[in-house]
N, C-alpha and C positions, 0 to 999 in steps of 0.2 A: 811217842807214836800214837796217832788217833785211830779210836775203834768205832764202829758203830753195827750195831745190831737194830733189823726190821722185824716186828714180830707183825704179822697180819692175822688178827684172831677172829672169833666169832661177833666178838662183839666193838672191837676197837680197832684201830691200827696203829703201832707205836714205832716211832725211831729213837733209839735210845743211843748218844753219840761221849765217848770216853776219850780220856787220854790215857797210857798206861805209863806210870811212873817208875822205873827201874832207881833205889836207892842204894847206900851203900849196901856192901856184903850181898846184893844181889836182889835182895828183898824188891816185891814190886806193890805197889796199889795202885787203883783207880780212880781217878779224877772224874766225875761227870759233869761236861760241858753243856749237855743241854739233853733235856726228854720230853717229844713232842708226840702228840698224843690226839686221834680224830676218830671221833666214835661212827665208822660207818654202817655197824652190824649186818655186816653178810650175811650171817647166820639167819637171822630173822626173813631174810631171800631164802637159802638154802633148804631149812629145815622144814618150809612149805611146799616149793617146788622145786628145792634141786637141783636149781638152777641159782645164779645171780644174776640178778636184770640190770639191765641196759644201764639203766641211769646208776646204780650203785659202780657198775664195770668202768662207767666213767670216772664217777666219786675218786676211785682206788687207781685210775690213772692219773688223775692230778694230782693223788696225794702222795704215789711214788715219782711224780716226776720232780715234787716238790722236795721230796726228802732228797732225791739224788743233788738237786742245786744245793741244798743243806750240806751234805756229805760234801758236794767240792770246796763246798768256801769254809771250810772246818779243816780243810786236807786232810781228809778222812785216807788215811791208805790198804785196811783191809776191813769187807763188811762182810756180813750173810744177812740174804734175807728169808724168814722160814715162815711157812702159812702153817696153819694148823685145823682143826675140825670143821668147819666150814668151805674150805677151800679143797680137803681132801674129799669131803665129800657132794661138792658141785658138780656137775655133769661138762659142763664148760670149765670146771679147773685149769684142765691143760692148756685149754686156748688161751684161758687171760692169763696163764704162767707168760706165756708165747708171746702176745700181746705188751704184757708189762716190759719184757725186755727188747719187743723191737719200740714201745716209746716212750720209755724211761730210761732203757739202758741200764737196767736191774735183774741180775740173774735171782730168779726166785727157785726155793727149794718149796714141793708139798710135803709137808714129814707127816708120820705115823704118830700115834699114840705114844707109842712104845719110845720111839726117838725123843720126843717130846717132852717125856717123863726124864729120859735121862740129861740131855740139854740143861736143864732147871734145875737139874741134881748136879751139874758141873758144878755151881757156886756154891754148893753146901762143903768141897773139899777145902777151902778157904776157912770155913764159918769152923773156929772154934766148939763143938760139942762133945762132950762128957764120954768117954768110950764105955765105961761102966751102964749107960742107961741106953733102951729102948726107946725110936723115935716113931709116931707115925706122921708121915710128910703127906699132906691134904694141899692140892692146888686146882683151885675151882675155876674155871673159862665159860667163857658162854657156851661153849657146844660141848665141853668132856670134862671128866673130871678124873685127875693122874692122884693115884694113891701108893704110897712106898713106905714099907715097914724099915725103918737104916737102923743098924747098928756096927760100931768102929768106921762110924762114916762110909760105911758099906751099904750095897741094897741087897736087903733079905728076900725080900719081894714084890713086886711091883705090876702093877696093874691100868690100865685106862679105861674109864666109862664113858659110855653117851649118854653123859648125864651132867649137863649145865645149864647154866640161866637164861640164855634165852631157846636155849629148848625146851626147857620148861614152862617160859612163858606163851609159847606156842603151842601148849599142850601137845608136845613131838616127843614125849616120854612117855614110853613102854612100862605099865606101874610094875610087869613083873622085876623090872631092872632094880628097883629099891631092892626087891630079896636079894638079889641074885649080889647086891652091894656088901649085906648084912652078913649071909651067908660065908661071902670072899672073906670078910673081915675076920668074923666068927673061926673060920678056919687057919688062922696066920698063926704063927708060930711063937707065940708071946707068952702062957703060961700064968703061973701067979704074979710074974713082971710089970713093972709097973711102968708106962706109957704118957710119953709127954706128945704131944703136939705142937708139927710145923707147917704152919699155913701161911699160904701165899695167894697172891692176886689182887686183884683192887677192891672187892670189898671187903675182904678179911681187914685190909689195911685200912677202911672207912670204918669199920666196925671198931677196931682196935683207936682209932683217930678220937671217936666219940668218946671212949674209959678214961681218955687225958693222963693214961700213962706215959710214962716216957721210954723213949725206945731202948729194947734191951730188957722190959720188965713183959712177965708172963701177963697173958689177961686168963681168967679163970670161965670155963664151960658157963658158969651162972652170971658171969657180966657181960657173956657174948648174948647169952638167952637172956639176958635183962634187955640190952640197946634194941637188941631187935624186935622186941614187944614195944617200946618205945617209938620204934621207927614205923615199926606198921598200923601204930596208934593215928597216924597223918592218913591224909590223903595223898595219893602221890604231887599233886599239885601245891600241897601244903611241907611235902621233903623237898622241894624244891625251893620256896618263897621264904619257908622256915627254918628248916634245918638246911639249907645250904649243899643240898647234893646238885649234883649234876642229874640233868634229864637224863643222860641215859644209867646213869647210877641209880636213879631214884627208883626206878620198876624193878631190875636186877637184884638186889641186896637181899631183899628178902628171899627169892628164891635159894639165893647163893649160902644164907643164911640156914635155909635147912636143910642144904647137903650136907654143911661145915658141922653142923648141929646132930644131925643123923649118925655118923659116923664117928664122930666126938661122945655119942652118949651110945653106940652099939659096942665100944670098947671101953668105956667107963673112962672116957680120959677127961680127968680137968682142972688141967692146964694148959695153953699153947703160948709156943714160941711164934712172934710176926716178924721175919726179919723185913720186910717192903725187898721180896727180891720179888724176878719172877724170868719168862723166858728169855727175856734181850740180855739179863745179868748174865745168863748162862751161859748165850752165844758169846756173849763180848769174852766170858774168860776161856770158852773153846775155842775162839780164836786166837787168843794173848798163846795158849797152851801150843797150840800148831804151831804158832808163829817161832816159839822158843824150840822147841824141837825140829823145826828144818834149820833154825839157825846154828843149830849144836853139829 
């Protein structure tokens, strides 16, 4: 059975398209057939005016009209597609929901923070983690940043900020929000416990890319603050020519860099786990999870 999840974020737009494997004794995994990826940054529209303009509105209809050809010729048979911080808070949101689906033929959901957070935390029920330890789950976007204390693969508590990378490269971050971050953090229910980190999104996974550990190995708080001293030692035009990022990667990292870094050193954690998941892995296994319970 093929899956596919659209995440439309602040900074990117992703379709991520699966097969779901049912093994013996019932067991299932995920095959990924393809993950197609166009950095339109809405955000960078939104968090100035508030708006998304004309020419990006179009951007994001060819690029849903392009995923839905994708999705047919895959025989995709169940999808979601979810926007997130940028699109919830565009003033034209609704209409280009409305829009997308009369010319794409894409039902789009705008989800909350709050939904957001837990979606991405679908695929940590899967992920083998240690029930004796204390997790904190850190996952940075362009427009928010979703924070959850887990433990027994439970959320103790959880939270969303307006606080991502290209809102902060738009100088559209309120400094009082840092406290208000430190403060949340400061007050979580962790104790003398000791605190590993799990971070998600595309630069965490760039950051982690550059340590040339292999996946499945922790990176330590002092070799994520090493690369990033490293990376901001470039000119952005020089992370691009040099080190081999992507333009829209190359300006974002560092921002993204000292939320992961903020938060990481306001609870003394370090170590983090990168698994490369993020919102589409979450959809795909909330929809495997729907799919198995109307069938039961």
């Amino acid at each position: 059975m093929k899956l596919a999840a659209i995440d439309i974020g602040s900074n990117a737009v992703r379709l991520l398209i699966v097969e779901a494997v049912i093994i013996e004794g019932g067991e299932n995994f995920f095959r990924k057939i393809s993950l197609t990826r166009v950095p339109i940054r809405l955000g960078e529209d939104v968090f100035d005016s508030e708006k998304v303009t004309k020419d990006k509105v179009g951007r994001l209809i060819k690029t849903m009209k392009a995923f839905k050809h994708l999705m047919d010729v895959n025989d995709v048979k169940h999808y979601r597609a979810c926007a997130t911080s940028a699109m919830r808070e565009a003033k034209n949101g609704k209409a280009i929901k409305k829009l997308i689906k009369r010319k794409a033929n894409i039902k789009l959901e705008i989800i909350d923070g709050t939904k957001e957070a837990a979606l991405i935390f679908e695929h940590f029920k899967q992920v083998d983690l240690p029930k004796d330890k204390l997790f904190l789950y850190i996952d940075v976007g362009g427009g928010s940043t979703e924070v959850s204390l887990i433990k027994n693969k439970e959320k103790v508590k959880s939270k969303s900020f307006k606080l991502g990378t290209v809102r902060l490269l738009k100088g559209k971050v309120n400094p009082n929000l840092w406290d208000d971050l430190r403060i949340w953090l400061e007050a979580l229910p962790i104790g003398n416990e000791k605190v590993i980190g799990i971070g998600t999104g595309g630069n965490i996974n760039r950051i982690f890319k550059e340590s040339n550990k292999r996946f499945g190995e922790q990176i330590s708080i002092y070799e994520i603050e090493t690369i990033l001293k490293h990376i901001q030692s470039y000119s952005y035009e020089d992370r691009i020519n040099k080190l081999r990022l992507k333009p829209d990667r190359a300006d974002v990292i560092i921002p993204a860099g000292k939320i992961y870094t903020t938060i990481l050193n306001t609870l003394n954690i370090e170590e983090v786990i990168v698994p490369k998941v993020g919102l589409a892995d979450g959809v795909i296994f909330n929809l495997y999870q729907n799919f198995v319970e109307k069938s039961l």
